[in-house]
C-alpha positions in Angstrom: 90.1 106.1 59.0 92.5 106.8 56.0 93.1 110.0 58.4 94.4 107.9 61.1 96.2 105.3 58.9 98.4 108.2 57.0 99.2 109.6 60.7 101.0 106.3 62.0 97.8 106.2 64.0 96.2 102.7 62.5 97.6 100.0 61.3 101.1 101.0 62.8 104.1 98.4 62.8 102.7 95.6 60.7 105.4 93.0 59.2 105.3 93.5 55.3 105.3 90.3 53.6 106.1 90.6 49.8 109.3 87.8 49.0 107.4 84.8 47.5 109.2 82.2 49.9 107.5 83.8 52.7 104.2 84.0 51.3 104.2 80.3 49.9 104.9 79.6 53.6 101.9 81.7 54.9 100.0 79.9 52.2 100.9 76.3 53.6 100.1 77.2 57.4 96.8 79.1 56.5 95.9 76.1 54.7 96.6 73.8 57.7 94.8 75.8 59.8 92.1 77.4 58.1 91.7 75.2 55.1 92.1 78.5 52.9 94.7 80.5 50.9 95.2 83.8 49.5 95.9 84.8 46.2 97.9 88.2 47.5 101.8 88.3 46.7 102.1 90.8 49.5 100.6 91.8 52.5 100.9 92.8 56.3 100.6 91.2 59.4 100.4 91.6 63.1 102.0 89.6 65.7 99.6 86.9 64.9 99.9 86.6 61.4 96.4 88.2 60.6 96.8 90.4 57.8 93.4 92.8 57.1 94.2 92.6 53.6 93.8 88.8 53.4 90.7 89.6 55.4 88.9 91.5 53.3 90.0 89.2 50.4 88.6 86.2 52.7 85.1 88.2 53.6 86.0 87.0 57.1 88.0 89.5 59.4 88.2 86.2 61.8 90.1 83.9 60.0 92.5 83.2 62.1 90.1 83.4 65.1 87.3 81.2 64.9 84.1 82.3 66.9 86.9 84.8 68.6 88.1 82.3 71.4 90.9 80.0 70.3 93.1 82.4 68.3 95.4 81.1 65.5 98.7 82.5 64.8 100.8 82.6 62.1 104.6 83.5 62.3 106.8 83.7 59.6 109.8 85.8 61.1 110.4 86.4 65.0 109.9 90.5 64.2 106.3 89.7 64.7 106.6 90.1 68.1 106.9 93.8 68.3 103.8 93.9 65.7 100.4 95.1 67.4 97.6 92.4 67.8 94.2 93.2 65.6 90.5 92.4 66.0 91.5 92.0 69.9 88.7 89.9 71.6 90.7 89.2 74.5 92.9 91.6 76.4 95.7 89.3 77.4 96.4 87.7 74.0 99.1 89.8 72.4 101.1 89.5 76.0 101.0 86.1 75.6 101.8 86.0 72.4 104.4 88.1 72.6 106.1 86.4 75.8 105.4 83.2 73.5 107.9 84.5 71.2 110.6 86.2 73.4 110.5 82.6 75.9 111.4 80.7 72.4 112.8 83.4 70.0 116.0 81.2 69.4 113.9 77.7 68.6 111.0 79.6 66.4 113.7 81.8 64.8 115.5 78.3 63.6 112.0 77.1 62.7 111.4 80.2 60.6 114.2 79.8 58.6 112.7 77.2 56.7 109.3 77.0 57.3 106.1 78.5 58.9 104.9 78.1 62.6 101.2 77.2 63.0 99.4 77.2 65.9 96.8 77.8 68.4 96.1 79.9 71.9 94.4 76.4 73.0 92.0 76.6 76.0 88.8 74.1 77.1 86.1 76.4 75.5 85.4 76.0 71.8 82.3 78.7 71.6 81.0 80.9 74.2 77.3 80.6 75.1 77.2 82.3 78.2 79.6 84.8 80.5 79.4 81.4 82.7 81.5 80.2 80.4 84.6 82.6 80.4 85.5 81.8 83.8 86.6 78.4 82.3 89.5 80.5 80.4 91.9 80.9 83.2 94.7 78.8 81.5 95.9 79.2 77.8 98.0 77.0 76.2 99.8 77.1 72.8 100.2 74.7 70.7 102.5 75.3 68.0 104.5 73.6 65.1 105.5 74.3 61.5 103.1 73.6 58.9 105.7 70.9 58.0 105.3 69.0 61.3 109.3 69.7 61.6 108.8 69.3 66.0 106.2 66.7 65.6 108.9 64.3 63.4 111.8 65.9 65.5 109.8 64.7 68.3 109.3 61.0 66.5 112.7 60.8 65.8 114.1 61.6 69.6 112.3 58.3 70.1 113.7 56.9 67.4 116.9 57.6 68.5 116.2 56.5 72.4 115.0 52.8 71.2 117.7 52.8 68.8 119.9 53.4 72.3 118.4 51.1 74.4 117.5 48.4 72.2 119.3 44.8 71.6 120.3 44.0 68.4 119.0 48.0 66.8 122.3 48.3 65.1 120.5 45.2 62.9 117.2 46.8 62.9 117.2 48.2 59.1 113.6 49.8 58.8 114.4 51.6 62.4 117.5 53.1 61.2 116.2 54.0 57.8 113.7 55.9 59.1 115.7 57.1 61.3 118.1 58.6 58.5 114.8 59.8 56.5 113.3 62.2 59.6 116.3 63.6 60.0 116.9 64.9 56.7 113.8 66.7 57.9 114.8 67.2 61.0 118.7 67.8 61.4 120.4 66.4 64.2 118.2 66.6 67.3 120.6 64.9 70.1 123.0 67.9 69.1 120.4 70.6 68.5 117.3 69.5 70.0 114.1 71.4 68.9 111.5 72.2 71.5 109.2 74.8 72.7 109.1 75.4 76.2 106.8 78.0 78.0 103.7 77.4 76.2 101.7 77.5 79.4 99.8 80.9 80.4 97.5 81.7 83.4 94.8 84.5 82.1 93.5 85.7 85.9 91.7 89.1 85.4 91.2 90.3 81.8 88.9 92.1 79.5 86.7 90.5 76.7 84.8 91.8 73.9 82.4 89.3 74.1 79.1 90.0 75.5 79.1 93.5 74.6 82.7 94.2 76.6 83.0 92.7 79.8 86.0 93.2 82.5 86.6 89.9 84.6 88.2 91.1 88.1 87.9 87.2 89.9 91.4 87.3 91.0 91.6 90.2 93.8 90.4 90.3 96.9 87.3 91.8 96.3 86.0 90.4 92.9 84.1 91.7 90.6 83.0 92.0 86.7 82.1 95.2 84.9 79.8 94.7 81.9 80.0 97.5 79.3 76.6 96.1 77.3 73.9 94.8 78.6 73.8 93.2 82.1 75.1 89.3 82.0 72.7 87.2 83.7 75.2 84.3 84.1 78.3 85.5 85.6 79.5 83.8 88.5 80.7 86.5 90.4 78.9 87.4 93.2 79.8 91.7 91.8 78.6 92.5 89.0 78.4 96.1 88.2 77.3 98.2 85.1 79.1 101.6 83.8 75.9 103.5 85.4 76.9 102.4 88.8 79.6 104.8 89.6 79.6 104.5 93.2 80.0 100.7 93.5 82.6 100.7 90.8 84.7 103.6 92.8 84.3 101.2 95.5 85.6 98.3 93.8 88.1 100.2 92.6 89.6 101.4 96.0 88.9 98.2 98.0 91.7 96.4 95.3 94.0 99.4 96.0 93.7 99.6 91.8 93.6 103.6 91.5 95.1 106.6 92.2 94.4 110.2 92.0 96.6 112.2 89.0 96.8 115.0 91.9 98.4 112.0 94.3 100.6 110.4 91.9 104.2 110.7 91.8 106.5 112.0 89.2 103.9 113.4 86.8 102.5 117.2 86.0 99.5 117.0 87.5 98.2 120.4 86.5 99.1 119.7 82.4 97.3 116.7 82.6 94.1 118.2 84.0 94.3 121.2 81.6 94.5 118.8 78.4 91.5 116.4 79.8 89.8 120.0 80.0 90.6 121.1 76.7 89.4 117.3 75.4 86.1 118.0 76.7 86.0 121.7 75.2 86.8 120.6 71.8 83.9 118.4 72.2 81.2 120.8 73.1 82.6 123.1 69.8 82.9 120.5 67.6 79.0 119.6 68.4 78.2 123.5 67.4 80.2 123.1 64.3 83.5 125.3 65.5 86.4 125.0 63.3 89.1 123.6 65.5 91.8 124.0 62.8 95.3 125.6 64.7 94.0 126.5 67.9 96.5 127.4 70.3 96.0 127.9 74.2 94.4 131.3 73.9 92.2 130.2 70.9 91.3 127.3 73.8 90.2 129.5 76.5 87.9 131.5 74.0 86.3 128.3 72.9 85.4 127.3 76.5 84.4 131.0 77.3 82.2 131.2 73.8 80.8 127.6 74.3 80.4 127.3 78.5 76.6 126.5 78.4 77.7 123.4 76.6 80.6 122.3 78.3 79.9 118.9 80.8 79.3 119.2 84.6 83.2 117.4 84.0 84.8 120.0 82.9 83.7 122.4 85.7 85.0 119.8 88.3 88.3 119.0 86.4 88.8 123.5 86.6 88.0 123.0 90.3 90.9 120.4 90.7 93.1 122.7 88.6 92.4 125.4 90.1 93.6 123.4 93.4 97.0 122.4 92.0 98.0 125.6 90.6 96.6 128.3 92.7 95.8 126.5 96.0 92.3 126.9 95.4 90.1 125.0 98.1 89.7 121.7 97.8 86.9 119.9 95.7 85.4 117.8 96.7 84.7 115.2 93.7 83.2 112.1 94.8 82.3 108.9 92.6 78.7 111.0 91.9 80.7 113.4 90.0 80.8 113.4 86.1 84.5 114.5 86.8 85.6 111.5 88.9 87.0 108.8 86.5 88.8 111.5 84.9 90.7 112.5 87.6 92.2 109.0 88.1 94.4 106.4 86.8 95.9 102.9 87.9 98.6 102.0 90.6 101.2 100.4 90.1 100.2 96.9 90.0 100.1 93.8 87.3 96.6 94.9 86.9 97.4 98.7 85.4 97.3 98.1 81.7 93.5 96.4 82.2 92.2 98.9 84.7 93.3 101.9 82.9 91.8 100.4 80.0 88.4 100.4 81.8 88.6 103.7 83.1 89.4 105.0 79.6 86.0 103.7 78.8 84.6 105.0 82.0 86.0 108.9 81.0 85.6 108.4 76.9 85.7 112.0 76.6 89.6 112.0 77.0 90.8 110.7 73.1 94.1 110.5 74.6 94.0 108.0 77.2 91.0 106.0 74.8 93.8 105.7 72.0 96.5 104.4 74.0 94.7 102.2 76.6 91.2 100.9 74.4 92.5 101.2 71.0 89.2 99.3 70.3 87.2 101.6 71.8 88.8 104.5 70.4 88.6 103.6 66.8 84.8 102.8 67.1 84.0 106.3 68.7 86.2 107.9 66.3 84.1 106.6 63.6 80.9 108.7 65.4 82.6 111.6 65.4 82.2 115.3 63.6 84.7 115.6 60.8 86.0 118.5 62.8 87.0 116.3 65.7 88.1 113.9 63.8 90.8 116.2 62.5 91.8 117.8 65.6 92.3 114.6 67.9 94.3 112.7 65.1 96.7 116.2 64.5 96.9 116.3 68.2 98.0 112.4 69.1 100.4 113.0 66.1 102.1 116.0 67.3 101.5 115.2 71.1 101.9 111.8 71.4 103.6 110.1 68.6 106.8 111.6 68.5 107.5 110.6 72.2 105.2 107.6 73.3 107.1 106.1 75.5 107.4 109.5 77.6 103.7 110.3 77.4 102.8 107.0 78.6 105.2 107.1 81.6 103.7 111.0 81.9 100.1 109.7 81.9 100.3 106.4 83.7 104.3 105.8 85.0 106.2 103.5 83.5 104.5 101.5 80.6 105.3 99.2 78.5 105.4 99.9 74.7 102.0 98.3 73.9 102.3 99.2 70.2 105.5 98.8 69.0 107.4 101.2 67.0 104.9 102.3 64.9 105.6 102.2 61.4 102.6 102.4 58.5 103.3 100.8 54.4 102.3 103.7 51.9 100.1 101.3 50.3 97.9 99.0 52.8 95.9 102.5 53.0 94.5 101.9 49.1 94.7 98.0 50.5 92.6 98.4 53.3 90.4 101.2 52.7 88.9 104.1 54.2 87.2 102.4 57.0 89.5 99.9 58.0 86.9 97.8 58.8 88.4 94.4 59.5 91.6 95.2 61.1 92.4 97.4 64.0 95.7 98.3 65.1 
């Protein structure tokens, strides 16, 4: 991975954390938390305070998420936010971490100041047993404080100061007002600048899981259904539940919720380039199989390689030309139903709040397209990358460098419309490559 790290590609746009303040901070919330410390004077972390440098010190890429359900955060400065999340086990977490942060960036960046805010993505499920059980993960609460307890005694002395109000005779009362005078040293003056997080509430309706061997969890449309990635749940209550080899019911699914498009049908994008790269995708796969050099190839280079390595090409690729040669030529139409190796590559989401998640399944539904794997699945993509030829290796991580990295806000909205920035400005430390290693095993970016 040390490929992908150098690149920007891994890792990207953690928070350094070197000043010994801060890290005597992290120190005193990981300790509340986790009963642990680290020994590091600097590290990096993502928008949850998990740093894979502290994991691999720990032996415990989890540590601030125990059995991978209840995630623990960590946030020393507000700039977390635009961090990415690691070791994802749930799809929605660093949304809600993030909105989290933006909802209360004036309160935690007051709180940061002096101290470390702890806390937890808090839902009724300590450890899941069964699929049954992540239906019961529909609301996530955070619950969040310094490791000093600052909003806990803020909190206590609010009431303080309300029976100090409404009580007879409190102007007498000498242990209430000494207390009183002793929390708000801690405290500052909370009838003037009161100290509270609001927005700590979250609804989690249709999201993707690692658990179970990956597991999409559609049971808020009108047609519901899961999509296991593993092997089959046998406890999902769902009356749907489909598996990656049943195309046709998935396709189904699919256009029932209104949740996909064509690329040909979509609005505003270049159709015809976007076919020709998935093409080229699945070319440099078939050479790098046979052992091709894919070293500066350029679009003529391309055409040979598909010419010189056809009876190896995918049944894909010959329905992807078919559709290209439709947009650009007026060919006659192909007809590529859900059957067809070709189909999921020839589609992406709608417009809908459920885009990010469903173009995250259907980059693991065409995971011959590096492209869309990277910026949708990161998860995925690393752990595919890792099975790859050295060759292939080489050319994807040149090519998202060149291609993508430079302008990835415009090859998202290309690709899929308007996106969000799910990444952040990425932005990798010389060093947490020699920190980390060449497998990058604990942390994922």
């Amino acid at each position: 991975m040390i490929r992908l790290i150098k690149k920007g590609l891994m890792f990207g746009n953690l928070v350094h954390i070197s000043s010994p303040a801060l890290v005597e901070r992290y120190n005193r919330a990981l300790q509340h938390l986790a009963g642990k410390t680290t020994a590091l004077t600097d590290f990096h972390v993502d928008i949850s305070g998990y740093s894979p440098e502290v994991g691999i010190e720990l032996e415990d890429e989890l540590y601030l998420n125990p059995n991978g359900v209840n995630r623990q955060f960590i946030l020393l400065t507000t700039e977390q936010k635009r961090a990415p999340l690691l070791n994802v086990k749930f799809s929605t977490s660093r949304d809600i971490l993030r909105e989290f942060i933006e909802m209360n960036e004036a309160q935690l960046f007051a709180l940061t100041a002096i101290d470390a805010v702890a806390g937890e993505l808090v839902n009724s499920v300590i450890k899941l047993t069964t699929p049954r059980d992540l239906l019961n993960l529909s609301k996530i609460e955070i619950e969040a404080d310094t490791a000093g307890g600052t909003l806990r005694k803020a909190a206590q002395l609010a009431g303080m100061v309300e029976r100090f109000k409404t009580k007879e005779d409190a102007w007498f009362d000498d242990v209430l007002i000494a207390k009183m005078i002793e929390t708000a040293k801690e405290t500052g003056d909370v009838t003037r600048n009161p100290v509270r997080l609001r927005h700590t509430a979250f609804e989690q309706r249709n999201f993707w899981t690692a658990h179970f061997g990956g597991l999409y969890l559609f049971p808020d449309l009108d047609h519901p259904a899961a999509i296991f990635m593993g092997d089959k749940p046998d406890d999902v209550p769902i009356e749907y539940v489909f598996g990656p080899s049943q195309r046709n019911k998935i396709a189904k699914f699919l256009g029932l919720n209104n949740l996909v498009e064509t690329i040909i049908e979509a609005r505003g994008v270049n159709s015809a380039a976007i076919l020709q790269q998935k093409m080229d995708f699945l070319t440099i796969d078939a050479a790098s199989d046979a052992g091709v050099d894919l070293k500066g190839l350029d679009r003529g280079d391309m055409r040979r390689l598909a010419r010189n390595h056809a009876d190896r090409l995918p049944e894909a690729y010959h329905g992807l030309a078919e559709l290209l040669r439709w947009a650009k030529d007026g060919g006659p139409w192909p007809r590529i139903t859900s059957d067809h190796p070709a189909y999921f590559y020839t589609l992406r989401a709608t417009n809908t709040p459920n885009r990010d998640l469903v173009n995250m399944l259907l980059a693991e539904l065409a995971p011959l397209d590096p492209r869309q794997m990277f910026i949708c699945h990161k998860e995925l993509f690393y752990r595919t990358y890792a099975t790859w030829p050295e060759s292939k290796k080489a050319y994807v991580a040149e090519f998202l460098a060149r291609e993508y990295q430079v302008d990835k806000a415009g090859a998202r909205a290309a690709l899929f419309g308007h996106e969000p920035d799910m990444s952040g400005n990425d932005r990798v430390s010389d060093d947490i490559i020699a920190r980390v290693g060449p497998w990058g095993a604990v942390g994922r970016g």
